[in-house]
N, CA, C and O atoms as a MOPAC input file, in Angstrom:
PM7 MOZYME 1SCF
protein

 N    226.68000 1   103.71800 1    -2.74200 1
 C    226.11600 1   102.97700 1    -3.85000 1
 C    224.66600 1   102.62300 1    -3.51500 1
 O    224.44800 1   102.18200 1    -2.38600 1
 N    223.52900 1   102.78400 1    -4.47500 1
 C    223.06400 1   102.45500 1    -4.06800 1
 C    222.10600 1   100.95300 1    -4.12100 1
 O    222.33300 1   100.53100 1    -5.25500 1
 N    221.52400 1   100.34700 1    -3.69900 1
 C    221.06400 1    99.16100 1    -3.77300 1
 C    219.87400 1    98.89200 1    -4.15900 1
 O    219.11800 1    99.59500 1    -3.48900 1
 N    219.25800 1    98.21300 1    -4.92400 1
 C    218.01200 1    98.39900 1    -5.31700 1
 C    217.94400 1    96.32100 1    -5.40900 1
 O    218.69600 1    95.56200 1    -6.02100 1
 N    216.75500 1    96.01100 1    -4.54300 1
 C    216.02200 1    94.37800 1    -4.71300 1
 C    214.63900 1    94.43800 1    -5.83800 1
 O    214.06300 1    95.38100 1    -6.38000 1
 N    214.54200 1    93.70300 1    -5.85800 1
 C    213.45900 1    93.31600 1    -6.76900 1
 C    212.33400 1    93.15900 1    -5.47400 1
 O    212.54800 1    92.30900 1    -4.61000 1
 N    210.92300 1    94.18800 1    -5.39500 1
 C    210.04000 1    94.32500 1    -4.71200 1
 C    209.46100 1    92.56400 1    -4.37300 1
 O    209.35500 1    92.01900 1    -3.27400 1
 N    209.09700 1    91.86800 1    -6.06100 1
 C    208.65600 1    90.72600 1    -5.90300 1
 C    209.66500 1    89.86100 1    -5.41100 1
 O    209.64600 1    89.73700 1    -4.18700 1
 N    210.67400 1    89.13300 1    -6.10800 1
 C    211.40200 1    88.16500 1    -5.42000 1
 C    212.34500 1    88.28300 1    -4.67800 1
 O    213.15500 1    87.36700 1    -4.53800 1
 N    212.42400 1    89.20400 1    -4.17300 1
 C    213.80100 1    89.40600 1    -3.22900 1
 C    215.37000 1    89.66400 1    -3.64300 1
 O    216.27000 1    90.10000 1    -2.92500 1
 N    215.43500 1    89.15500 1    -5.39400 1
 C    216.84500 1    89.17300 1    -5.83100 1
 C    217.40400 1    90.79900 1    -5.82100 1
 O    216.83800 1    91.80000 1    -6.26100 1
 N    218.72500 1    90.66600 1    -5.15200 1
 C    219.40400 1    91.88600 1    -5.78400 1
 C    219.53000 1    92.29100 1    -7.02400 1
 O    219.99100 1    91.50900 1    -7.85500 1
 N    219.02100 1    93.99900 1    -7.50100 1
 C    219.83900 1    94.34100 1    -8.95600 1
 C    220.74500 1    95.23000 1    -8.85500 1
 O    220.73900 1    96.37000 1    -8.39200 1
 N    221.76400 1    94.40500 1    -9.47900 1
 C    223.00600 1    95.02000 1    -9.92900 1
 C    222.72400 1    96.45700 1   -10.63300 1
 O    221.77000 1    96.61100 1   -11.39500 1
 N    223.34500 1    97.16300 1   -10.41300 1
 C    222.81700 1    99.07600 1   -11.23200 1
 C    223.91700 1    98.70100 1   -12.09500 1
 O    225.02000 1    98.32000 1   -11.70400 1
 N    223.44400 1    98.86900 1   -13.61000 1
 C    224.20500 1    98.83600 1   -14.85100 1
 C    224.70600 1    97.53400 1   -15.27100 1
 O    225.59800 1    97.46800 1   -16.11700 1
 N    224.09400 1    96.28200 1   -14.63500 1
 C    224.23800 1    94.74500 1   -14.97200 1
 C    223.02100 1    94.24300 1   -15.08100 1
 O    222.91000 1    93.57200 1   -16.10700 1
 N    222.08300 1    94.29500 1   -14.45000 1
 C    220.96300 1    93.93600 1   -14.57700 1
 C    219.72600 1    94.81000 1   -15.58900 1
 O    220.30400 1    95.57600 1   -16.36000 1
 N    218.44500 1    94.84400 1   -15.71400 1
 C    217.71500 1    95.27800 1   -16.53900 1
 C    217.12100 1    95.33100 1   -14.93700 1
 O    217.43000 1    94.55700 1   -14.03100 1
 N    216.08800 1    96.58500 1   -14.86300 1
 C    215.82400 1    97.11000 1   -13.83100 1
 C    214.46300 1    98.27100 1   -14.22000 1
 O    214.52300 1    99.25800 1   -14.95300 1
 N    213.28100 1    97.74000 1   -13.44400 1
 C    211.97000 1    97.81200 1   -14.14500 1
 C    211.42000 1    98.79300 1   -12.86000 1
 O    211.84400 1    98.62900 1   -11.71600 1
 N    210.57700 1    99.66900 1   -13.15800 1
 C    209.81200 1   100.69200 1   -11.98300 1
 C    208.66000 1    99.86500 1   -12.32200 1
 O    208.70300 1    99.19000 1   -13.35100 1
 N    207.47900 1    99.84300 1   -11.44800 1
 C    206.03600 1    99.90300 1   -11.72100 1
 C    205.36300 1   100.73700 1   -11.03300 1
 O    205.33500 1   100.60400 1    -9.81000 1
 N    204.81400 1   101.56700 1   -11.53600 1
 C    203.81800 1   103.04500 1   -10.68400 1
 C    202.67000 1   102.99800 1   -10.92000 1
 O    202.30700 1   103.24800 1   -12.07000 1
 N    201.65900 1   102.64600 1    -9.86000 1
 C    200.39400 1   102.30800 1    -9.78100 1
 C    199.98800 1   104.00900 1    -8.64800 1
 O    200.83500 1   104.64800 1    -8.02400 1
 N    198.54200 1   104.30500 1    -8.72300 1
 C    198.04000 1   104.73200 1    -8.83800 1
 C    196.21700 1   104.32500 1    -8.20800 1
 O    195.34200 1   103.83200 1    -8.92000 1
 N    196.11300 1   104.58200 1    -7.21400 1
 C    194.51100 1   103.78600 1    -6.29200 1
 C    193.69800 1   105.35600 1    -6.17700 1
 O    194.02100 1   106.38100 1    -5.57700 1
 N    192.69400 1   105.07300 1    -6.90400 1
 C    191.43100 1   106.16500 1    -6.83100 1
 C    190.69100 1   106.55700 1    -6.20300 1
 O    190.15900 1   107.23900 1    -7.08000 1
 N    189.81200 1   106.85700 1    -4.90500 1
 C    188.34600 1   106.26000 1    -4.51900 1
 C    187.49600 1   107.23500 1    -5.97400 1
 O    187.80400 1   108.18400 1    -6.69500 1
 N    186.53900 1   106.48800 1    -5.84100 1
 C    185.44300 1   107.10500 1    -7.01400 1
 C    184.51100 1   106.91300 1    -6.09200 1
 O    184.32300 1   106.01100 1    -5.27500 1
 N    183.69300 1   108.36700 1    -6.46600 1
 C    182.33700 1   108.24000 1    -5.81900 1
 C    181.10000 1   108.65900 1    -6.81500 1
 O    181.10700 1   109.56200 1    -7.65100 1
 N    180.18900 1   107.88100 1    -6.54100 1
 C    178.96800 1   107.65400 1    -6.98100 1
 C    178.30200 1   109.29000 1    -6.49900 1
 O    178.26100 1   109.89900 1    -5.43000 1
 N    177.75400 1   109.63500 1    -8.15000 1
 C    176.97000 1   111.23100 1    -7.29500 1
 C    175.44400 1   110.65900 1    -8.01600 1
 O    175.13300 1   110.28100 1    -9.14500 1
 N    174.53900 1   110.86200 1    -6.40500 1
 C    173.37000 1   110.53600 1    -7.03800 1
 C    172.65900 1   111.47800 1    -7.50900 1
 O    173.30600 1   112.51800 1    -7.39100 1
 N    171.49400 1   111.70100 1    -8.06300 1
 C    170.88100 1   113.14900 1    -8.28300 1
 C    170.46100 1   113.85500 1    -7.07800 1
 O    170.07900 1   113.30500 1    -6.04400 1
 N    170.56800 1   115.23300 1    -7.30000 1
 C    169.80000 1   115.84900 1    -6.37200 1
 C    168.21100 1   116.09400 1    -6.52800 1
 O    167.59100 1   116.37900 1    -7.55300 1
 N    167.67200 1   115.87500 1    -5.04700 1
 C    165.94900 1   115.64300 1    -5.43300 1
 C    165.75300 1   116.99000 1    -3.99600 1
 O    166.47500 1   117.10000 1    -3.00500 1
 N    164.70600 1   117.72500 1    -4.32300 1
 C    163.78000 1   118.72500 1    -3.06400 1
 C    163.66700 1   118.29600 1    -1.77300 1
 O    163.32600 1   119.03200 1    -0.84800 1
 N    164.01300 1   116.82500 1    -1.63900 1
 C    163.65100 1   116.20200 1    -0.00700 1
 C    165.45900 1   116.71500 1     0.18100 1
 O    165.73600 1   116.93200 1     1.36100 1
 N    166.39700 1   116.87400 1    -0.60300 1
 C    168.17500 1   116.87600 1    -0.31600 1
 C    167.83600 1   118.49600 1    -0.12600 1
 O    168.60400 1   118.89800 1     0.74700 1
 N    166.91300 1   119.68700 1    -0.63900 1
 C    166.83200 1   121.03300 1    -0.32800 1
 C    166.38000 1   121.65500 1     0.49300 1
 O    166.50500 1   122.85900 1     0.71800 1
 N    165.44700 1   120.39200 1     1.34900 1
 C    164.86000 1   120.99900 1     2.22500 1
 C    165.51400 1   120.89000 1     3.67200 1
 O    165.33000 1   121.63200 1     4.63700 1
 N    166.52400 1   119.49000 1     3.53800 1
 C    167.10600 1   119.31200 1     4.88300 1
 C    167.88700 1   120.55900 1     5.09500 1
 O    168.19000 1   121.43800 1     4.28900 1
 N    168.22400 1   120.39900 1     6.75700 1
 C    169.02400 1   121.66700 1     7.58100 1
 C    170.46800 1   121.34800 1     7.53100 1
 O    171.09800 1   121.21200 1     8.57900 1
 N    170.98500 1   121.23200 1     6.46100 1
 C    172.44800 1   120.71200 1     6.04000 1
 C    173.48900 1   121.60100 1     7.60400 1
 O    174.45300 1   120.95000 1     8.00800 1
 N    173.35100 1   122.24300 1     7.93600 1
 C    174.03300 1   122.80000 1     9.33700 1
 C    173.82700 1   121.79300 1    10.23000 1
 O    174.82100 1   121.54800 1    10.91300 1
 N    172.99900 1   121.22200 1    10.41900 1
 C    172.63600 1   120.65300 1    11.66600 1
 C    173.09300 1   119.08300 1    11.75800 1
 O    173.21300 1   118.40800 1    12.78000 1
 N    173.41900 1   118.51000 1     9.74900 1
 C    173.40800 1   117.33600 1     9.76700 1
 C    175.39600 1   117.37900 1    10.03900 1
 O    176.05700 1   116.43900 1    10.48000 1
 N    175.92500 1   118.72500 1     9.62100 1
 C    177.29100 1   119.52500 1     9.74800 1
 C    177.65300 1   119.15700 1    11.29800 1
 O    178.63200 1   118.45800 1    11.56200 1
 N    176.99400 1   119.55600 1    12.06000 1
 C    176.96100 1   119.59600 1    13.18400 1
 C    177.39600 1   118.18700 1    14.06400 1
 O    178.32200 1   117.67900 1    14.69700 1
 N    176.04100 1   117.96900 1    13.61800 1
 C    176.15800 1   115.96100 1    14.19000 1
 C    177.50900 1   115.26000 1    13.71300 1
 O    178.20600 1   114.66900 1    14.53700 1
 N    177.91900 1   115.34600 1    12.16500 1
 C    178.92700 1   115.00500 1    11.63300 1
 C    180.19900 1   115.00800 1    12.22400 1
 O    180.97200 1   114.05400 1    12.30400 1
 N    180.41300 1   116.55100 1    12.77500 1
 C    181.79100 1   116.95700 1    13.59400 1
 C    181.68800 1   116.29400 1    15.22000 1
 O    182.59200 1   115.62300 1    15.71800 1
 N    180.52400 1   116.60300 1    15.84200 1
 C    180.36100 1   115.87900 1    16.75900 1
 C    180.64300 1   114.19600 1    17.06400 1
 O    180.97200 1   113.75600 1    18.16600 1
 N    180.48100 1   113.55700 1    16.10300 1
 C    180.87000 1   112.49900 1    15.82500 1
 C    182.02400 1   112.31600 1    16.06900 1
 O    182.45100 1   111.67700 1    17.03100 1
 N    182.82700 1   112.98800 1    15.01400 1
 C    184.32900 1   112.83000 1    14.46000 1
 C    185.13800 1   113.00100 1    15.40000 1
 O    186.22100 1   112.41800 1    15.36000 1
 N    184.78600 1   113.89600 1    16.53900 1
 C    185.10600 1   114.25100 1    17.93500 1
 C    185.21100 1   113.08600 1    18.32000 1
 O    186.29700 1   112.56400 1    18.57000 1
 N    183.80300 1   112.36300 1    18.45000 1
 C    184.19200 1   111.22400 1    19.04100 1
 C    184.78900 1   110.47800 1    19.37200 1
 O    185.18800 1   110.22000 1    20.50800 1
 N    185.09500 1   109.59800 1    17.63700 1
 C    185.70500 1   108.58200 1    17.53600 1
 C    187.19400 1   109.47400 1    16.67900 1
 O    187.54700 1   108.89900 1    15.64900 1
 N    187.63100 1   110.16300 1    16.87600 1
 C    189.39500 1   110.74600 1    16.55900 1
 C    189.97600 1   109.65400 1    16.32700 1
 O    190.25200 1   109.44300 1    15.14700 1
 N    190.37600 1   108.54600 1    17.41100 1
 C    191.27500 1   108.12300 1    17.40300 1
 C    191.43400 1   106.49000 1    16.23300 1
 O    192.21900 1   105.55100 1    16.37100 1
 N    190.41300 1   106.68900 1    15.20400 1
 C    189.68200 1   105.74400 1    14.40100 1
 C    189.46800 1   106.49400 1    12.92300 1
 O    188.59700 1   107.31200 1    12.62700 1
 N    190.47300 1   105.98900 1    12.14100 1
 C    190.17700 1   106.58800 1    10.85900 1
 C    189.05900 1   106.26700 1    10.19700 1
 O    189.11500 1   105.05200 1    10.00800 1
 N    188.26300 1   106.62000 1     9.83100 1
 C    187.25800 1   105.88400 1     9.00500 1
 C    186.79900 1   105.88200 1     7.58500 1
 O    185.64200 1   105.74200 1     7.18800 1
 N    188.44800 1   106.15000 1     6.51200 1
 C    188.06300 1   105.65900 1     5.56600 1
 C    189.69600 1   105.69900 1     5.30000 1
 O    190.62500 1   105.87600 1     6.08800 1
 N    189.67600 1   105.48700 1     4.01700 1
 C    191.27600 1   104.85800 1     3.80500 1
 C    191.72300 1   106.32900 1     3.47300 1
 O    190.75600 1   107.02200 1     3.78800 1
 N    192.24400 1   106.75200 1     3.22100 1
 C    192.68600 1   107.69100 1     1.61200 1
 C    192.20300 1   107.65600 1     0.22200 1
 O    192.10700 1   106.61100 1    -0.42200 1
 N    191.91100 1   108.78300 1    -0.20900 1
 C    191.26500 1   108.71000 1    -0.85500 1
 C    191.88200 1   108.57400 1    -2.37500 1
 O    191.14700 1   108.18300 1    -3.28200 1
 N    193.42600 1   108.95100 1    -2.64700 1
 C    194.44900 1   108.53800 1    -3.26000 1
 C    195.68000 1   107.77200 1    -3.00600 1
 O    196.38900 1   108.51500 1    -2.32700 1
 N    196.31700 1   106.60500 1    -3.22000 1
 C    197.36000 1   106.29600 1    -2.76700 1
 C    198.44800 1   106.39200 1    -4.41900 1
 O    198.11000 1   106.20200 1    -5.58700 1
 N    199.60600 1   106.71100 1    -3.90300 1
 C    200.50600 1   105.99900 1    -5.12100 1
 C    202.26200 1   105.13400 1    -4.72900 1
 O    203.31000 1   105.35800 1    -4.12500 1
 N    201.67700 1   104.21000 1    -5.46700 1
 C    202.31200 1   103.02400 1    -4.93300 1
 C    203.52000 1   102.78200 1    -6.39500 1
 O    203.17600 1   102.86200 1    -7.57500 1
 N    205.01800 1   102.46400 1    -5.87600 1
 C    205.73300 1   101.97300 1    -6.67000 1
 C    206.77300 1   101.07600 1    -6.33600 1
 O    207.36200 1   101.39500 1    -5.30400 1
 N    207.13100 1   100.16700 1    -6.83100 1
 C    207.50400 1    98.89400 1    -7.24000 1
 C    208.40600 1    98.83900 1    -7.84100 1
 O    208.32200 1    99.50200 1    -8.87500 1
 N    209.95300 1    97.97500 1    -7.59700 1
 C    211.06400 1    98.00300 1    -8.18700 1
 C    210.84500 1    96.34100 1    -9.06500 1
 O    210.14500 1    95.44900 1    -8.58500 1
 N    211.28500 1    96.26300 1    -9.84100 1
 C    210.89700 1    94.66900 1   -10.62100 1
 C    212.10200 1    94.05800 1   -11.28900 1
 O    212.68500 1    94.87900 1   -11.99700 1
 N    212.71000 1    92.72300 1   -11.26900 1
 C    213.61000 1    92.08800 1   -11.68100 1
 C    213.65800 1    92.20600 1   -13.48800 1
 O    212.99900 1    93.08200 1   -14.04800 1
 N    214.39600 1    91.35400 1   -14.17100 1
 C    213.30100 1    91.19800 1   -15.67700 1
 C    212.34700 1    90.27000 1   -15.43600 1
 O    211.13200 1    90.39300 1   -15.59300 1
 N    212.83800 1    89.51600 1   -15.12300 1
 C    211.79600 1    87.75100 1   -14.99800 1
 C    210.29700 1    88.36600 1   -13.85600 1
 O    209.09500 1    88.09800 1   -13.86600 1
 N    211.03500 1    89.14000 1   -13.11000 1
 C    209.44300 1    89.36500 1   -12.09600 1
 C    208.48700 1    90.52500 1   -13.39100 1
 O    207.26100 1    90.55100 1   -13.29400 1
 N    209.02400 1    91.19600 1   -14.25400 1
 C    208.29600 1    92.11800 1   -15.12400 1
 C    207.82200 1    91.38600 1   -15.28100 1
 O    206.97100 1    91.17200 1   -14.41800 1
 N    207.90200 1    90.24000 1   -16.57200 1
 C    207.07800 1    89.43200 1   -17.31000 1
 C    206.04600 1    88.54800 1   -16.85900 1
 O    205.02700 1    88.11200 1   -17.39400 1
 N    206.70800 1    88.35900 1   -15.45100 1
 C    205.21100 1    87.82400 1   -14.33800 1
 C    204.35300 1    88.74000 1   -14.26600 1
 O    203.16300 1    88.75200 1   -14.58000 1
 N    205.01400 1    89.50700 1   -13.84000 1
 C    203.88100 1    90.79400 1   -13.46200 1
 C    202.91800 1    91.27000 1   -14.95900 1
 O    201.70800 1    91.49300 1   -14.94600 1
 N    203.66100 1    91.33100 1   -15.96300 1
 C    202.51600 1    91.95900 1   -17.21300 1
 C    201.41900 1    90.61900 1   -17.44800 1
 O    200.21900 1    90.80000 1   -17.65800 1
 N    202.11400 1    89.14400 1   -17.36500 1
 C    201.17600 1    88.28500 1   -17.68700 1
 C    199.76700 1    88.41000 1   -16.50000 1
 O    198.66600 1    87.98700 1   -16.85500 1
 N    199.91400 1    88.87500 1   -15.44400 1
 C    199.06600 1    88.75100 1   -14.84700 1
 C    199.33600 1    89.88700 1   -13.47600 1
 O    199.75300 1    89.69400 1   -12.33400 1
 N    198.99300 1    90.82200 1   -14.02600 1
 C    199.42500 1    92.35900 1   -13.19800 1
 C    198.29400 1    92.27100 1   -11.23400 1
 O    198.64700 1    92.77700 1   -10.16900 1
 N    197.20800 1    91.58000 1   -11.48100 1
 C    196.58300 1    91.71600 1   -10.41400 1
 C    196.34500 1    90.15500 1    -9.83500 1
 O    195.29200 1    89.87800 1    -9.26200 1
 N    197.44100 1    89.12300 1   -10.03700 1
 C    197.89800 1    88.26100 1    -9.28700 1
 C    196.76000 1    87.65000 1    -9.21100 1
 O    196.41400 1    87.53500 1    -8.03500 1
 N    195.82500 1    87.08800 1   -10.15200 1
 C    194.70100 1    86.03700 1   -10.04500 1
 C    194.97800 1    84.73600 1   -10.66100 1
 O    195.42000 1    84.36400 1   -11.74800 1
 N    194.70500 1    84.36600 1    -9.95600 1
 C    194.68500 1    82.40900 1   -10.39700 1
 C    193.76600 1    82.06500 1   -11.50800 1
 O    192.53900 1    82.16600 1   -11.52400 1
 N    194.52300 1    81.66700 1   -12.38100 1
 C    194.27900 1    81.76700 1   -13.95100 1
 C    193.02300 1    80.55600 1   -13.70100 1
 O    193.16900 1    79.52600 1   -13.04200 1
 N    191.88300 1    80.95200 1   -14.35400 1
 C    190.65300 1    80.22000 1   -14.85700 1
 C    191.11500 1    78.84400 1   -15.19600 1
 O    192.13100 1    78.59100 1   -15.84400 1
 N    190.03400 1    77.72600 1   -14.55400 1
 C    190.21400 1    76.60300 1   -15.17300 1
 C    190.08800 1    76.16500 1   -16.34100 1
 O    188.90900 1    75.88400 1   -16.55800 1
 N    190.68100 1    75.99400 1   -17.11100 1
 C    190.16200 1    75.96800 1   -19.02900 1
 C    190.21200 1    74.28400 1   -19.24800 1
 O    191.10500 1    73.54100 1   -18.84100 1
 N    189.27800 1    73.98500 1   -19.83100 1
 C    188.94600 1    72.50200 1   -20.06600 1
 C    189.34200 1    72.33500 1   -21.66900 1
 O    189.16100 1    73.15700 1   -22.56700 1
 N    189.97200 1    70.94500 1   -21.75100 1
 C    189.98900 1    70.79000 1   -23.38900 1
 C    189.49800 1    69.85700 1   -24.02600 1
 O    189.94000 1    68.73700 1   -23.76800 1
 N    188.63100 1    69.96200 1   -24.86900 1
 C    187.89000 1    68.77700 1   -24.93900 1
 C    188.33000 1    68.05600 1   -26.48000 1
 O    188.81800 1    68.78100 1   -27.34700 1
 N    188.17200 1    66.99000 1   -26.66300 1
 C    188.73800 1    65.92100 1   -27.20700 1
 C    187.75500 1    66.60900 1   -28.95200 1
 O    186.73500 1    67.28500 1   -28.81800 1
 N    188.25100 1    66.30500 1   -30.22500 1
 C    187.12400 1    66.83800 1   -31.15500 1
 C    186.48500 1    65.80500 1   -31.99500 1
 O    187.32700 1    65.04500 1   -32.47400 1
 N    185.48200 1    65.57900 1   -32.26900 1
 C    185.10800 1    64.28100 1   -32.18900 1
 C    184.61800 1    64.04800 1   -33.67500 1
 O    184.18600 1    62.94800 1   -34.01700 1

């Protein structure tokens, strides 16, 4: 059988008693392309190749950037859904002031 918790609160869901929610997220890197200018045509792109791998040699044992895609998924209660849609990236809701109308 199998068992499935709720990612956020820890509760067990029952398979075929409970309401039982996926969430599939999806992390990008985006990169910025700047223009190409004659000072980028004239460099010795081999040599800067070179230094690059030499490097990487180096430091192996040190990733130095994340992934460049991740995909991430999430099992959800009902009650943790409706948390989760009111506020999907978990920020502490703005102070809102109310003022008296005069």
């Amino acid at each position: 059988m199998l068992r499935v918790t709720c990612d956020l609160c820890g509760k067990e869901i029952s398979p075929g008693e409970d309401r039982h929610f996926v969430v599939k997220m999806q992390v990008h890197a985006i990169q910025t392309q700047t223009p190409l200018t004659e000072a980028d045509l004239d460099q010795d792109h081999l040599e800067a190749v070179s230094q690059m791998l030499c490097e990487m040699e180096e430091n192996a044992q040190v990733e130095p950037f994340p992934p460049a895609c991740q995909q991430l998924r999430y099992d959800l209660c009902a009650d943790c859904r409706e948390r989760f849609l009111r506020n999907p990236l978990g920020k502490e809701p703005s102070q809102k002031f109310h003022f008296s109308e005069n």
